[in-house]
C-alpha positions in Angstrom: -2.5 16.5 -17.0 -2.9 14.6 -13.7 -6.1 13.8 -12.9 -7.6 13.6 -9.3 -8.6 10.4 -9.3 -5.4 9.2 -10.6 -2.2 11.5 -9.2 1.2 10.9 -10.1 2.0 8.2 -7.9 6.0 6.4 -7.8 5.8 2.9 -8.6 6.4 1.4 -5.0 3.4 3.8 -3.3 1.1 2.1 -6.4 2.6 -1.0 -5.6 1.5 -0.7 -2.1 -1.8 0.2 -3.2 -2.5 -2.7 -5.1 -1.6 -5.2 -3.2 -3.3 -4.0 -0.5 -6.8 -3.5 -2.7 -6.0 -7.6 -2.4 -5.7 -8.6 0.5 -7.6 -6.1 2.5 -5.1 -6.7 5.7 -2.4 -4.6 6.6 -0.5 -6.9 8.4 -0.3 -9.4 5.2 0.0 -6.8 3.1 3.1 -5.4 5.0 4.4 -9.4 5.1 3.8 -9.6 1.0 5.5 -6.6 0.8 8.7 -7.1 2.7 7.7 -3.8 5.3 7.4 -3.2 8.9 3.6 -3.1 9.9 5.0 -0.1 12.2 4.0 -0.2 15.4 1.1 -1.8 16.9 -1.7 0.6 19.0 -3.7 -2.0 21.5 
């Protein structure tokens, strides 16, 4: 049973999530990561 605080994530999206719960930065998190930040709006 899946609960809805809790869905049935894959590893990497729960990965993702952790790390940035951590750093609280997208950009750093996307460097930590190894992703592309995508791109920028400004």
């Amino acid at each position: 049973m899946t609960s809805p605080l809790l869905p049935d994530l894959p590893p990497r999206e729960l990965e993702c999530f952790s790390v940035l719960s951590g750093k609280l930065h997208f950009g750093r998190t996307a460097e930590r990561l190894g992703v592309s930040r995508g791109a920028s709006h400004g």
